[in-house]
C-alpha positions as CSV (number, residue, x, y, z in Angstrom):
1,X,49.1,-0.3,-34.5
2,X,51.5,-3.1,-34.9
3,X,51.4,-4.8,-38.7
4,X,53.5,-7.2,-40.8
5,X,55.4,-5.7,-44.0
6,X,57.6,-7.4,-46.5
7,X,61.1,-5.6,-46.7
8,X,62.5,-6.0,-50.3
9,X,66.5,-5.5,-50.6
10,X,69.0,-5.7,-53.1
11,X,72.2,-6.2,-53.4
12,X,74.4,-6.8,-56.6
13,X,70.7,-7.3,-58.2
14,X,70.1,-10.0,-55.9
15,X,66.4,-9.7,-54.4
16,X,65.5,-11.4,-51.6
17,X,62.2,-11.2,-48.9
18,X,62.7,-10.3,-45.3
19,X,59.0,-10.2,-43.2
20,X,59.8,-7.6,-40.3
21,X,57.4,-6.7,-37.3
22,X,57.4,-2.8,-37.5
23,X,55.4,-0.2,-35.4
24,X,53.1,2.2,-37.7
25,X,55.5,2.3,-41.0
26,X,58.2,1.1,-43.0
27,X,60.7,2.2,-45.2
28,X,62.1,0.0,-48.1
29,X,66.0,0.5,-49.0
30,X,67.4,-0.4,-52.4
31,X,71.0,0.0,-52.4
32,X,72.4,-1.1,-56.0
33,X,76.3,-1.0,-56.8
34,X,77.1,2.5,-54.4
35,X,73.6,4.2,-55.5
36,X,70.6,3.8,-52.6
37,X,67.1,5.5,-52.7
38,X,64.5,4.6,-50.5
39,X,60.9,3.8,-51.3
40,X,58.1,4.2,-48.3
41,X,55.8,1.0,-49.4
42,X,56.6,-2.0,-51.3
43,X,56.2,-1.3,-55.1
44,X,53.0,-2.6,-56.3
45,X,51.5,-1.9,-59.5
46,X,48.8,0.9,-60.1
47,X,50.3,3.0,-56.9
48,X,51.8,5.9,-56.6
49,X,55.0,5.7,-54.4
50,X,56.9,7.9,-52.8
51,X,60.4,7.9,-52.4
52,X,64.1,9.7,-50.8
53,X,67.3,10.5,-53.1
54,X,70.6,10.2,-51.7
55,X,72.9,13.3,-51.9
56,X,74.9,13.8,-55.2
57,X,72.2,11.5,-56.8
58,X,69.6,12.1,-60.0
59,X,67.1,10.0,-61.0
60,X,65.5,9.5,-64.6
61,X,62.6,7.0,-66.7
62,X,62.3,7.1,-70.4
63,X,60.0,9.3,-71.8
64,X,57.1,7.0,-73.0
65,X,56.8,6.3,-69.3
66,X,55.4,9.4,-68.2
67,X,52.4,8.3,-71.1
68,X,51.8,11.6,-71.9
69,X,52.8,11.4,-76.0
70,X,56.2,11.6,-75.8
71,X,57.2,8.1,-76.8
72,X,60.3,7.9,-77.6
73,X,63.0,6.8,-75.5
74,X,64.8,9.3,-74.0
75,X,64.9,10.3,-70.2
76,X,63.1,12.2,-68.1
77,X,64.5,13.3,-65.0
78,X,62.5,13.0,-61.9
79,X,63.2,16.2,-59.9
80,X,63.0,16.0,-56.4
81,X,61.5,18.9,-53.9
82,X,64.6,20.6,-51.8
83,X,64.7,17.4,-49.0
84,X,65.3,15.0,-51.7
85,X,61.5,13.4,-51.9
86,X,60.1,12.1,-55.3
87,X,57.6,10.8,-56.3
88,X,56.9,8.0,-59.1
89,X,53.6,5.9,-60.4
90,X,53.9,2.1,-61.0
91,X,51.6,1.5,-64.2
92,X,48.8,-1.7,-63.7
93,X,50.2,-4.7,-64.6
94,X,53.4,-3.5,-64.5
95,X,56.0,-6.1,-63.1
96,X,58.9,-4.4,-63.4
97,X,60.0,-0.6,-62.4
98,X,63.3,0.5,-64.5
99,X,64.9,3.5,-63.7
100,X,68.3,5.1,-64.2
101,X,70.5,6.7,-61.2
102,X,73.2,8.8,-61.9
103,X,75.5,9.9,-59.5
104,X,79.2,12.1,-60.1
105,X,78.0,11.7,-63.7
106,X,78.0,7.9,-63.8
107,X,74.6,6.7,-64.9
108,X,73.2,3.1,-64.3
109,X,69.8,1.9,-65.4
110,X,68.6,-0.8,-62.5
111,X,65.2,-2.4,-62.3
112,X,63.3,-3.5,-59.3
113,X,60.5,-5.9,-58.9
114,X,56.7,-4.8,-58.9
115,X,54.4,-6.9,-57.5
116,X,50.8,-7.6,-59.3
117,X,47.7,-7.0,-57.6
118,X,44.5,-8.9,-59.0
119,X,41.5,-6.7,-60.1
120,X,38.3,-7.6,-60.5
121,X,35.7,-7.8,-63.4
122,X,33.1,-4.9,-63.8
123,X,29.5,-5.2,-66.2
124,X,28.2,-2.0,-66.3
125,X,24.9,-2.2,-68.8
126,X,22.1,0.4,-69.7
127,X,24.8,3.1,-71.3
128,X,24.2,4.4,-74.5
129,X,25.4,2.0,-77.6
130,X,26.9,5.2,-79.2
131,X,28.6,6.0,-76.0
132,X,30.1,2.7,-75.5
133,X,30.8,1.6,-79.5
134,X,31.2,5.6,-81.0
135,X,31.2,6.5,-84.3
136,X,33.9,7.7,-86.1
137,X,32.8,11.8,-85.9
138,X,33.2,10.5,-82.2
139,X,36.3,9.2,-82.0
140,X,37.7,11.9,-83.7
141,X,36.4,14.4,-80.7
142,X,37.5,11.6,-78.1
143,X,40.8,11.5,-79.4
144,X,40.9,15.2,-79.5
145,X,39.8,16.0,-75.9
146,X,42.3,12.9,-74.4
147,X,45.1,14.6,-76.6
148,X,44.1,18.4,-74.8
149,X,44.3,16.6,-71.4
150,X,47.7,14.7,-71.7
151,X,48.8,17.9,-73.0
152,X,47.9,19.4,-69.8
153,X,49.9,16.9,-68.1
154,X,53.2,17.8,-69.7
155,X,54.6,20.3,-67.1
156,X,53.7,20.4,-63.4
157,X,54.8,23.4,-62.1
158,X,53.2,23.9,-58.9
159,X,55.6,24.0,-56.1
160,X,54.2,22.2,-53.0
161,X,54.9,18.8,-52.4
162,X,51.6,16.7,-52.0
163,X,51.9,14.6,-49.0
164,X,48.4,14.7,-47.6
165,X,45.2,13.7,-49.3
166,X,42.0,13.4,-48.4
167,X,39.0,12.1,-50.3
168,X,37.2,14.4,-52.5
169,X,33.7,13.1,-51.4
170,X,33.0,13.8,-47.9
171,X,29.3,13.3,-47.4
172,X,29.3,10.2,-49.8
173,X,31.8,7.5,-49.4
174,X,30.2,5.0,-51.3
175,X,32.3,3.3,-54.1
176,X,30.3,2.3,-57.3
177,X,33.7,1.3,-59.1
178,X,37.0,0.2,-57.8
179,X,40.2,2.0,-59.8
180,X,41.7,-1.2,-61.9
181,X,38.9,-2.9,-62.5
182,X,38.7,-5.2,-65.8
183,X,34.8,-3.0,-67.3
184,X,32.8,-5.3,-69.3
185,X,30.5,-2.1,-71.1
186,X,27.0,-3.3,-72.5
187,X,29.0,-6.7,-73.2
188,X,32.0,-5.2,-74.9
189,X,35.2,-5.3,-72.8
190,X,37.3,-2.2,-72.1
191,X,40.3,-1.0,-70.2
192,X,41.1,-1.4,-66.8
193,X,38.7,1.8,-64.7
194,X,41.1,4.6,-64.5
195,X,40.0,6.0,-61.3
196,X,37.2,5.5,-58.5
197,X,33.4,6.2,-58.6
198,X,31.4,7.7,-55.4
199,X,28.5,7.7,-56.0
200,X,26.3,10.5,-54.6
201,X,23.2,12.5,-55.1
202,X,23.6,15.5,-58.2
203,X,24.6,18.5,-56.2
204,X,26.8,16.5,-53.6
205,X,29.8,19.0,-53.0
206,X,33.2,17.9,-54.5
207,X,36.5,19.4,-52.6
208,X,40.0,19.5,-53.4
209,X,42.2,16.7,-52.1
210,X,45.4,18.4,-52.1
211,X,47.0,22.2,-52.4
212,X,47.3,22.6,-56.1
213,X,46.5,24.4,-59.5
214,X,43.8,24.2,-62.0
215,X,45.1,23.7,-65.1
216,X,42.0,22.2,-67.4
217,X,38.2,22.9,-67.5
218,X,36.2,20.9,-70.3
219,X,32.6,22.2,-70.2
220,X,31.0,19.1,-72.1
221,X,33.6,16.5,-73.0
222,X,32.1,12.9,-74.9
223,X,33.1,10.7,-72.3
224,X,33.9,12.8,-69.3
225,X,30.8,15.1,-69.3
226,X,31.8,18.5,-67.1
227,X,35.8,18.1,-66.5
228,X,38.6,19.7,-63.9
229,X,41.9,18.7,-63.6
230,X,44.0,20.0,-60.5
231,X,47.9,19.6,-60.5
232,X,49.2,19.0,-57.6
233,X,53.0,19.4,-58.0
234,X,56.0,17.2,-58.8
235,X,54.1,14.9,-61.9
236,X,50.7,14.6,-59.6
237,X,47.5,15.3,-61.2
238,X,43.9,14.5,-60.3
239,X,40.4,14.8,-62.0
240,X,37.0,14.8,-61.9
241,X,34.3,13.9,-64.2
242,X,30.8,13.5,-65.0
243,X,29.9,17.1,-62.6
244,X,27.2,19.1,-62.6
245,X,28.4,22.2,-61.7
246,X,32.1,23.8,-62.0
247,X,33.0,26.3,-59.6
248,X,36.4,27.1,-60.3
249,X,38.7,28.8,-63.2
250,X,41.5,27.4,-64.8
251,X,44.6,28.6,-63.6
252,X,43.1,29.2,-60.0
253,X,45.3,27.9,-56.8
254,X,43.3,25.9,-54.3
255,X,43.7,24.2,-50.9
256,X,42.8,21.2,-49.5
257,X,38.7,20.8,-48.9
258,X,38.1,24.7,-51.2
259,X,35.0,23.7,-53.0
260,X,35.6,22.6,-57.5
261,X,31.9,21.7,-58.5
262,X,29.6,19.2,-57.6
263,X,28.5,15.6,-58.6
264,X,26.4,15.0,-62.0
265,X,25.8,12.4,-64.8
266,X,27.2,14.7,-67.9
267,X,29.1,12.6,-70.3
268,X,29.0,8.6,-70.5
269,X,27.4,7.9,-67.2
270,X,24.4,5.4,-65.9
271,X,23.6,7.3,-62.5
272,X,25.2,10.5,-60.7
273,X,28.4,10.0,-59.3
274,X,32.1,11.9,-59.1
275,X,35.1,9.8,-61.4
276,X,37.6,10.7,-59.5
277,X,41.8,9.9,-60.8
278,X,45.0,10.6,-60.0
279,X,48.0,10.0,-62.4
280,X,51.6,10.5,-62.3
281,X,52.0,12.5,-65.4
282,X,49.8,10.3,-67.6
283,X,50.6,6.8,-65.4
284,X,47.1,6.4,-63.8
285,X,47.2,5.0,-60.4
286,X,44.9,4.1,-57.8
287,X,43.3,6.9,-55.4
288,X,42.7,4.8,-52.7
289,X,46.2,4.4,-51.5
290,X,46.7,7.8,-50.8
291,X,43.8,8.1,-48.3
């Protein structure tokens, strides 16, 4: 297959667009003042990219990056696996990537540009008015079980690099809610949708995307319903709400298609289906491009 990229380089902090005619893939070179990493896409915002450290180099982002509570602004280094690949989510809306290179010791912050996607408008209606306006008793546990998962997101520990995904609805491949998307909830407006919705019959099998580790299980959570969340290794987390059934334990190791539970309505939810997300540390980012 024969497609037409943009190819975004830098020199100096001079940007500038080259359109190249490229079999299957491309990768994008930033080369700032003697530092160069490579990216494998064009940045674009709500994407997780992955990218190639020189030798001899590190590279960092602040801490209230990573959105995970830690918001002050210190820096976080991105470790690499032992070939030098990282990987790094681009917030939505996020026009701008800053990062910091060091190399022998000399450390440069540099900044590249992000292009905006456009994301559409969502009404959902029919949901619960406590469940889309809740109390304060409500908030209090909302704000409690999103503070128990971003803890869970601090560390990821588990070793394999994830380079190959596939989706974690096989039968079903139906998407009731594109990741991004502006929700309008019984008239109110909300946040962006943090991850994508198949929808599927109760019971439909969900499968692991990726090698990885469970590292949280929520029986019941207010929003969420029955909860799992799977690190995969080097800041890559996914989740999946609103099952029916959970059929695995926390700390568990799984492999790409091992069965986690199947497809419910628990929690805030108009009709069965599988909210599926994958963040970078706590930057949320759209599943989609991986598959």
């Amino acid at each position: 297959m024969i497609c037409n990229y943009k190819v975004y380089t830098s020199f100096k902090y001079t940007y500038k667009v080259i359109t190249k005619l490229l079999l299957y893939y491309i990768v994008i070179t930033f080369s700032v003042s003697g530092y160069a990493l490579t990216f494998d896409s064009e940045l674009i915002d709500g994407k997780l990219v992955y990218g190639q450290l020189a030798d001899g180099e590190k590279l960092f982002v602040q801490n209230n990056y990573l959105n995970i509570g830690k918001n002050d602004k210190n820096l976080f280094e991105i470790h690499p696996d032992k070939q030098g690949r990282f990987i790094l989510g681009i917030p939505q809306d996020k026009s701008e990537l800053s990062v910091v290179i060091q190399k022998d010791n000399v450390k440069k912050e540099v900044s590249f540009p992000v292009s905006l996607r456009t994301w559409d408008e969502e009404f959902v209606t029919g949901l619960p008015p406590k469940k889309v306006s809740p109390n304060q008793q409500d908030n209090e546990r909302i704000v409690s079980e999103s503070l128990a998962m971003r803890q869970a997101r601090q560390v990821s520990d588990f070793n394999n690099f994830p380079n190959a995904w596939q989706r974690p609805v096989l039968e079903f491949k139906r998407i009731s809610s594109q990741f991004g998307s502006r929700r309008i909830l019984n008239n109110v407006k909300k946040q962006g949708h943090s991850g994508t919705d198949y929808a599927a019959p109760i019971g439909t099998a969900i499968t692991a995307p990726a090698p990885g580790k469970v590292v949280y299980i929520h029986p019941d959570m207010f929003l969420t319903g029955q909860t799992v969340m799977i690190d995969h290794g080097f800041g890559v987390f996914s989740s999946y709400s609103h099952m029916s059934s959970i059929n695995v334990e926390l700390n568990q190791n799984v492999n790409t298609g091992d069965l986690i539970g199947s497809i419910g309505q628990t929690g805030r939810a108009t009709g069965p289906h599988l909210h599926f997300t994958i963040t970078w540390y706590g930057v949320r980012v759209n599943p989609e491009d991986l598959f």
